[in-house]
C-alpha positions in Angstrom: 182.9 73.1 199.0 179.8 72.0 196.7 180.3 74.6 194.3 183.7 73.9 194.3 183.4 70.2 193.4 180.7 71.8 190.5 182.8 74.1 189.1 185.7 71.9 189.0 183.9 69.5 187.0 182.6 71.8 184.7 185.9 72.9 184.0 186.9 69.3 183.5 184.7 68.8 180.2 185.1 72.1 178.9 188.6 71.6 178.8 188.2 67.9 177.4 186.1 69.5 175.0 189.7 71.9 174.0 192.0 69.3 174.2 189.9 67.1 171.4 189.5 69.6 168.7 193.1 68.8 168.1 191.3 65.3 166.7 188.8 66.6 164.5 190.2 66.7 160.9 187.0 66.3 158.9 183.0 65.5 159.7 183.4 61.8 160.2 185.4 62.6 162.9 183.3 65.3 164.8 180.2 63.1 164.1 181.4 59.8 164.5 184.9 59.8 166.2 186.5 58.6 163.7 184.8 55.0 164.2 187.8 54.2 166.5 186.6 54.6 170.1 187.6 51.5 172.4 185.8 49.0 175.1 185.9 51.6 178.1 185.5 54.7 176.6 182.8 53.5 173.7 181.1 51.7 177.0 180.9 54.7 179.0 179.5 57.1 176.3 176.8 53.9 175.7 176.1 54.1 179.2 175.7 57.8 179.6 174.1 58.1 176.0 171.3 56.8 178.1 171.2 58.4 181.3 170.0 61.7 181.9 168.1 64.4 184.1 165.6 61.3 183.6 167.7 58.7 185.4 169.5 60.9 188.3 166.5 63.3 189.4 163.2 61.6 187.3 163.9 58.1 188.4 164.8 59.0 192.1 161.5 60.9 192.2 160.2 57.7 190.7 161.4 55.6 193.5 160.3 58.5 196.3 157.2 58.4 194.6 156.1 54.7 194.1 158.8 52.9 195.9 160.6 49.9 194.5 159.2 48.3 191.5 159.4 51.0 189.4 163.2 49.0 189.0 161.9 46.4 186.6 162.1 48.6 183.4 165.8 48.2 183.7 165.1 45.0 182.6 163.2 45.9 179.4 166.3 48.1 179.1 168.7 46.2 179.3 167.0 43.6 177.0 166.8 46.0 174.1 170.5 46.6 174.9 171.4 42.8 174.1 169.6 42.9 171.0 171.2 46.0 170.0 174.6 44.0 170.6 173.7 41.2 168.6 171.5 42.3 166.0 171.5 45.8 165.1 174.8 47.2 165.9 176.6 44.5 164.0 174.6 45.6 160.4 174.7 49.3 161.8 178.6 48.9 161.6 178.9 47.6 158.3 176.4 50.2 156.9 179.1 52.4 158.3 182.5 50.6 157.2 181.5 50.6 153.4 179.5 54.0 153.2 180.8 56.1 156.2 177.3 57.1 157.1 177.1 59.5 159.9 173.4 59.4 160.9 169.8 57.1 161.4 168.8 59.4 158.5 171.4 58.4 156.1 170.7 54.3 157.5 167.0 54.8 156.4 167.3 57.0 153.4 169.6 54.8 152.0 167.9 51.3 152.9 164.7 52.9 151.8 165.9 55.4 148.8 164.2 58.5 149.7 165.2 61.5 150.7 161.6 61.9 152.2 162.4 59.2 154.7 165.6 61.7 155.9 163.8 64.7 156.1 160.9 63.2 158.1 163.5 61.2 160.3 164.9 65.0 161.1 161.9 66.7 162.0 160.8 63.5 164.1 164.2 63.7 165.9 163.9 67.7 166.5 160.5 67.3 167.8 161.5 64.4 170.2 164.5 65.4 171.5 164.1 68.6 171.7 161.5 68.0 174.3 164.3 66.0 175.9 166.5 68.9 175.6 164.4 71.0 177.4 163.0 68.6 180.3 167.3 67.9 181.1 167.5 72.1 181.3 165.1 72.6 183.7 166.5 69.0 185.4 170.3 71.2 185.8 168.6 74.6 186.3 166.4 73.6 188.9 169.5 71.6 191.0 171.5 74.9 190.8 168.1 76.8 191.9 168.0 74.4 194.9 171.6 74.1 196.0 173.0 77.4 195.4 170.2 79.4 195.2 171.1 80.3 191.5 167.9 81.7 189.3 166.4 79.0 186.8 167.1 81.6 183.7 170.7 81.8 185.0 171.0 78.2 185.7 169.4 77.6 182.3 172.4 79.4 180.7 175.1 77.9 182.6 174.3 74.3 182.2 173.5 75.6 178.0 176.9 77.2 178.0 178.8 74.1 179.1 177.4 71.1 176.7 177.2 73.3 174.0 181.1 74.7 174.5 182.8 71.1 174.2 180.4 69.8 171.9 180.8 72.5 169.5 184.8 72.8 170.1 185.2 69.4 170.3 182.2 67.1 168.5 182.0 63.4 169.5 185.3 62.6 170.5 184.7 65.5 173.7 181.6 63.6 174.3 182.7 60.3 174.2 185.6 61.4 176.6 183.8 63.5 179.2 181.4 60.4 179.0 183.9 58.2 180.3 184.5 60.7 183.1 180.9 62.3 183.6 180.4 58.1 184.0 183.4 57.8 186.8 181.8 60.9 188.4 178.1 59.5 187.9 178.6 56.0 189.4 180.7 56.7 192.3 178.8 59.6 193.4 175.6 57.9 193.6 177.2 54.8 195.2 179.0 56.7 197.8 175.6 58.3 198.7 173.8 54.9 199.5 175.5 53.8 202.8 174.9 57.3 204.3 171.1 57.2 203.7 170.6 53.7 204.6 172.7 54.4 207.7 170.5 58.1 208.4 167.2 55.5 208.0 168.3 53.2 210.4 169.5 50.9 207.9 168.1 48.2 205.6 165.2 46.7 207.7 164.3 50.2 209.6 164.4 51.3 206.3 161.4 48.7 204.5 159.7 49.0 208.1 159.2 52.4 208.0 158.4 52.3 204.2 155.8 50.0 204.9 154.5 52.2 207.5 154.0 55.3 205.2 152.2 52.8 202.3 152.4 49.4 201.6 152.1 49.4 198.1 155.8 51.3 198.1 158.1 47.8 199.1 155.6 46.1 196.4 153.6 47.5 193.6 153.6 51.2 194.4 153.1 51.2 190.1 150.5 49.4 189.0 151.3 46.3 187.1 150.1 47.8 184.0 151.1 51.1 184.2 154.9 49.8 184.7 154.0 47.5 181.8 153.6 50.1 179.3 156.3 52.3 180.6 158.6 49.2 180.0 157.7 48.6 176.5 158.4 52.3 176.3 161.8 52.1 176.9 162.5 48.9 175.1 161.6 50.3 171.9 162.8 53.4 172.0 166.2 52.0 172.7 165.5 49.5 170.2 165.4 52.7 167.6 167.4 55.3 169.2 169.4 57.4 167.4 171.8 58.7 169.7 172.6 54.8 170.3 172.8 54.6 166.3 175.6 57.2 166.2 177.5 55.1 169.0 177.9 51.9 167.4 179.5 53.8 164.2 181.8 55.5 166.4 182.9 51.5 168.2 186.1 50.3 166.5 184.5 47.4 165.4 181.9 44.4 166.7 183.6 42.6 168.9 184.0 45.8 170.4 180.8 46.8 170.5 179.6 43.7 172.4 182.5 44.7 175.2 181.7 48.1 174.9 177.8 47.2 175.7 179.2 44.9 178.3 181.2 47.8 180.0 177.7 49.9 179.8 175.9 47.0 181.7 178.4 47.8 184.9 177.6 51.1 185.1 174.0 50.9 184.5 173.8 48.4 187.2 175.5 50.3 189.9 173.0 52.9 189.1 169.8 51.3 188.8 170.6 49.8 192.3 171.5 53.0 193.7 168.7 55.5 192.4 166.0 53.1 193.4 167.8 52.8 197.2 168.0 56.6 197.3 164.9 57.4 195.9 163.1 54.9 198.9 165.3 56.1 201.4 164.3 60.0 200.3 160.5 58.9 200.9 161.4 57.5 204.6 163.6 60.8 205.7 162.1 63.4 203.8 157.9 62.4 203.5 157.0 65.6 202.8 158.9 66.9 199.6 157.1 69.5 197.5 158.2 67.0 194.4 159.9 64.3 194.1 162.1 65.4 191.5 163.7 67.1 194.7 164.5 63.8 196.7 168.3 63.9 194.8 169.6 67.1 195.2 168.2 67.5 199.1 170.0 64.2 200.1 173.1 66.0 198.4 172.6 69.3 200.2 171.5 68.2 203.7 172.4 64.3 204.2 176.0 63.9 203.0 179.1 65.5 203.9 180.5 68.6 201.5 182.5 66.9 199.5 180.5 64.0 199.4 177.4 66.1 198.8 179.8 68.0 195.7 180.1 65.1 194.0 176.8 63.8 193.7 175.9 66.9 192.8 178.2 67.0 189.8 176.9 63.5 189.0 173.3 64.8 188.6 175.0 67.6 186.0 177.1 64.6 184.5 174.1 62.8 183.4 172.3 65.7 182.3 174.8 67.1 180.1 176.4 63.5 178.7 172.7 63.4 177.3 171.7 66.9 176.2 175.4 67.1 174.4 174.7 63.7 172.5 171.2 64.6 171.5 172.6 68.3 170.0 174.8 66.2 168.0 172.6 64.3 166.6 169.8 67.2 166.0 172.8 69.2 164.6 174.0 66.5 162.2 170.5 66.1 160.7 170.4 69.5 159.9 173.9 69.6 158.5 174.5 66.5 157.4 171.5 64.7 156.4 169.7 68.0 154.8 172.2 70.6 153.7 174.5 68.2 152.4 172.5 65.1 151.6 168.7 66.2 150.3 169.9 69.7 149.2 173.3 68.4 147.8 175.6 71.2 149.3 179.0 70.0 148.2 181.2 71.6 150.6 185.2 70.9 151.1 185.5 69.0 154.6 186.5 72.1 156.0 183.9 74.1 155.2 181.6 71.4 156.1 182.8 70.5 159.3 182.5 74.7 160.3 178.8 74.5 158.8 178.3 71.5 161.6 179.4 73.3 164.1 177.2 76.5 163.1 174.3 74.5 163.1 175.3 72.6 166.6 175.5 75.3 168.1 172.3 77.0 166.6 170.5 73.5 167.9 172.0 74.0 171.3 170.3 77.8 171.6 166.8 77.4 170.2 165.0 74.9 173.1 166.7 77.5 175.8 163.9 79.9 175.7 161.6 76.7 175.9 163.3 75.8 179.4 162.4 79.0 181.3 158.9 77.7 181.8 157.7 75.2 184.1 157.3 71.4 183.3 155.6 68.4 184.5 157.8 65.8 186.1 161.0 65.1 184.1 160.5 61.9 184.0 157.3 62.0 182.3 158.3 63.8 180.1 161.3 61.4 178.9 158.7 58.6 179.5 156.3 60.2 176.3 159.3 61.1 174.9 160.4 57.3 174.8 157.2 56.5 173.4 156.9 59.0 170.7 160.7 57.7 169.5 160.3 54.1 170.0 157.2 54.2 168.2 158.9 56.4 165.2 162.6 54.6 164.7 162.1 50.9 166.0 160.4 49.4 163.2 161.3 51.3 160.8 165.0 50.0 161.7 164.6 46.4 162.9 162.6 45.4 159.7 164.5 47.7 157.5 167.7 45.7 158.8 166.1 42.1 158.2 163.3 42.1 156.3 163.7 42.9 152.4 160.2 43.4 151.4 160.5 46.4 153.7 159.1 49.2 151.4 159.5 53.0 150.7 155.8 53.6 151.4 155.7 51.1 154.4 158.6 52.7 156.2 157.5 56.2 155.7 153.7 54.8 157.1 155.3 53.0 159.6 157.7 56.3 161.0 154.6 58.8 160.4 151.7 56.3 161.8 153.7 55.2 164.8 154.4 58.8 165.8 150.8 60.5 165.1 148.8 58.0 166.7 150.9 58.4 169.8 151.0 61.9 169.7 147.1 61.8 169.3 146.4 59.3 172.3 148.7 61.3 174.6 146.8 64.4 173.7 143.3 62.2 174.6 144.7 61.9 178.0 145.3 57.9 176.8 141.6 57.1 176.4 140.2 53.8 178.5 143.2 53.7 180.8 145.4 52.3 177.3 148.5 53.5 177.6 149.9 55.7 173.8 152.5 52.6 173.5 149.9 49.9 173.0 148.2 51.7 170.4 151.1 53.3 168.4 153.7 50.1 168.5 150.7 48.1 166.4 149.9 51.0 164.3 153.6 51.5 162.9 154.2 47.7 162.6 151.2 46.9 160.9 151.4 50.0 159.0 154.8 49.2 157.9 153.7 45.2 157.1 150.7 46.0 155.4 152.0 48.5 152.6 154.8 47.5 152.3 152.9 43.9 151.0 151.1 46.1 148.8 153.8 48.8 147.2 156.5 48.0 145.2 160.2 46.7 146.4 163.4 49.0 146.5 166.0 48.1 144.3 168.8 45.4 144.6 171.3 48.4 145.3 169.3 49.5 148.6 169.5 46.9 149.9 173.1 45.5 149.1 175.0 47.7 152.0 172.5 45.2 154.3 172.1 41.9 152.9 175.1 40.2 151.6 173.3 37.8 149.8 172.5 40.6 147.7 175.8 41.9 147.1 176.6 38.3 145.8 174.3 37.8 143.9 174.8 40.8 142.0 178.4 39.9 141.9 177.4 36.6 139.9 175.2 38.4 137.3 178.1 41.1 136.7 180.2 38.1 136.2 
C-alpha cells in the first residue's frame, strides 16, 4: 500500500506537469506563469517554494536531535515573510508589470546597469542551489533506500526523473499547480501523523516526561541560545533575498494578491512547523537510538502509522522535496537562458525558439548535480542551513537597498553580492573561527561593503532607477515637458 500511495502521487504531478503545457505559449509563461496565479494556488507554491528535504526530514532530525526550541526560527521566518509582503513584493511586481522581467538577475542588472551584476547573480545562484539540489536528492533517495529498499543511485534517478519531467513539460504553471497539491498532500500527511505518535508515547505529558528523562535540555534549550540565534538570522535573510521567492511574486496576479497569497502560505507553514517539531520529539522518545536523525520521518512512516496513513506521509516527504528541487531548476535554468543567452549575450530568438532553448537548458540544470548526489552528505539540514547563509548574505542587501535606497551603486552592489558571499564561504571553511557563526561576519561585510562604495563611486542614471522610484519617473516626466 506505501508504494502505492507513492506512485500514485508521482503520477499525479507528472501528469499536472502534461496537462499545463497546453498554457505555455511563450517564456513569460513557463517562467513566470503568465503573472496570473491566484490567492490559493500562488499561496501554496509560496509555501512549498520554501519547504523542502530541509523542512520534512532536516528539521524533524532537528527536533529528534535537540528537542523543541529549534521551533523559534519560524519566527525569523515568518518575519521575513511579512516584509516580503509589504515591502519587496509590492516594487518586485511593478518591476515586473512595466518590464516583464522574469528573473533576480534581470531586477539587479537593471536597477544596477550591469550585465556583470547578472552574470555574478547566476553563478552565485548555481553554486547555492545546486548544493540545495543535491542535499533534497540524497533527502528522496535515501527515503526510498529506507522504505522500499530501493538503491540510492536508483532512487537518485527516480526522484531526478519526476521534477525534471513536469518542470521541463510544463514550466511554472506545473509547479505552481502540483504545489497547491504536493501542499494538500504535505500538510495533511504530517498532521494526520501527530495524534498517532503522541498517542504511541503515551500522550502529551508521558511524552515531555520521558523527554525530560533522556535530557533536559530537549523540552528547553536543546540549541544553544546562540547557536539558534545565528541559524535564525540565517533564514531571515535568505528569505529576505531569495530568488525562488522573487520569481513568485512576478507570477501573483497582483498585490493585493500577493498579501492573501502570503497569508494562505502562513496556514500551511503553521500546520507544519507545529507538526515536524511534535514528530521530531516524539521520534527521540520512541525511537532513542536512531543511526541519524534525518531517519526519525520516514521510520514513524514505515513502522508507527497505518499503510495508508504511512503512504501518505511518505509522499509528503517527496512533496516537499520535489516542490523545491523543481522551483530551484527553474530558476538555475532561467539564468542560464534567460539572463545570459538572451540578456548579456543578446541571442535574439523568436518566443518559440526561446522558450525550446529554456527547456534545453532546464533540463541540462536538472542532470548535472545528479552525479553530485550519489555521494554521502552531512545532515541535510546543515547543509540548507550554510546554504541559507551563503544566499542571504549574497541577494538580501543587494535587493533591500537596491529597492529603497538610490545612492545604491554599481560597484557597491557587486561588493556587497561578492563580499557577503566570500567572507562566508571563507568562515565556513575556518570551521567558524571563535565559536562566531559565518552569518555574523558576512551580513556586516556585504552591508557595509555595499554602504561604503557605494558613498564613494558614482550614481546610476535616472533611467535605472525609474522602473523603482516613481518620483523618478515624474520628475523626468516634468523635464520632458
Amino acid at each position: 500500500m506505501l508504494i502505492v500511495i507513492v506512485i500514485l502521487y508521482m503520477l499525479s504531478v507528472i501528469s499536472i506537469g502534461f496537462y499545463m503545457k497546453t498554457r505555455i505559449q511563450n517564456e513569460i509563461d513557463f517562467l513566470a506563469a503568465g503573472g496570473k496565479l491566484g490567492v490559493w494556488v500562488g499561496g501554496a507554491t509560496l509555501a512549498a517554494t520554501q519547504m523542502s528535504a530541509g523542512t520534512a526530514i532536516g528539521s524533524v532530525g532537528f527536533h529528534y536531535q535537540v528537542g523543541y526550541n529549534f521551533a523559534w526560527i519560524w519566527l525569523a521566518i515568518w518575519g521575513s515573510w511579512m516584509i516580503m509582503a509589504l515591502f519587496i513584493a509590492p516594487k518586485m511586481k511593478a518591476f515586473f508589470n512595466s518590464t516583464k522581467a522574469l528573473t533576480i538577475p534581470d531586477l539587479l542588472g537593471t536597477r544596477f546597469e550591469s550585465n556583470a551584476i547578472r552574470v555574478i547573480a547566476v553563478l552565485i545562484m548555481m553554486v547555492c542551489f545546486g548544493m540545495t539540489i543535491v542535499a533534497e536528492l540524497v533527502g528522496g533517495s535515501y527515503l526510498l533506500n529506507i522504505v522500499f529498499n530501493i538503491p540510492i543511485t536508483v532512487g537518485v534517478l527516480i526522484i531526478a526523473a519526476v521534477f525534471i519531467t513536469y518542470t521541463v513539460i510544463g514550466g511554472l504553471f506545473a509547479i505552481a499547480y502540483t504545489d497547491l497539491l504536493q501542499m494538500l498532500v504535505f500538510t495533511i500527511g504530517f498532521a494526520i501523523a501527530v495524534p498517532f505518535v503522541v498517542s504511541h508515547a503515551g500522550g502529551f505529558s508521558a511524552l515531555n516526561e520521558n523527554l525530560a528523562s533522556i535530557d533536559p535540555s530537549l523540552i528547553a534549550n536543546g540549541m544553544p541560545s546562540s547557536v539558534l540565534t545565528a541559524v535564525a538570522i540565517s533564514f531571515f535573510i535568505m528569505m529576505l533575498g531569495y530568488p525562488i521567492i522573487a520569481i513568485r511574486f512576478y507570477s501573483i496576479k497582483d498585490n493585493k494578491t500577493i498579501r492573501r497569497a502570503v497569508g494562505v502560505s502562513f496556514i500551511f507553514q503553521a500546520i507544519i512547523a507545529v507538526s515536524i517539531a511534535i514528530l521530531g520529539v516524539s521520534a527521540r522518545v520512541i525511537y532513542p537510538d536512531l543511526t541519524s536523525p534525518d531517519l526519525a520521518s520516514s521510520t514513524i512512516a514505515v513502522d508507527l502509522l497505518p499503510p495508508v496513513l504511512g503512504g501518505l506521509l511518505i509522499a509528503a516527504i517527496l512533496a516537499a522535496i520535489q516542490s523545491t528541487v523543481s522551483a530551484v531548476l527553474l530558476m538555475l535554468g532561467s539564468g542560464i537562458s534567460h539572463d545570459i543567452m538572451k540578456v548579456v549575450m543578446k541571442k535574439n530568438l523568436s518566443d518559440k525558439h526561446q522558450l525550446k532553448i529554456t527547456r534545453i537548458v532546464v533540463l541540462v540544470m536538472g542532470i548535472l548535480p545528479i552525479p553530485f548526489a550519489l555521494n554521502p552528505l552531512p545532515l541535510i539540514q546543515q547543509i540548507w542551513i550554510n546554504a541559507a547563509a551563503l544566499i542571504g548574505s549574497s541577494f538580501a542587501v543587494a535587493t533591500l537597498l537596491g529597492l529603497y535606497w538610490k545612492r545604491a551603486t554599481t560597484a557597491g552592489a557587486i561588493t556587497s553580492m561578492v563580499g557577503g558571499i566570500g567572507s562566508a564561504i571563507i568562515w565556513l571553511y575556518l570551521g567558524n573561527p571563535f565559536g562566531i557563526e559565518a552569518v555574523y561576519i558576512s551580513l556586516p561585510v556585504s552591508l557595509f561593503g555595499m554602504i561604503i562604495v557605494s558613498l564613494l563611486t558614482k550614481p546610476v542614471s535616472k533611467e535605472a532607477l525609474q522602473p523603482f522610484f516613481k518620483d523618478e519617473t515624474i520628475e523626468d516626466k516634468t523635464i520632458a515637458g
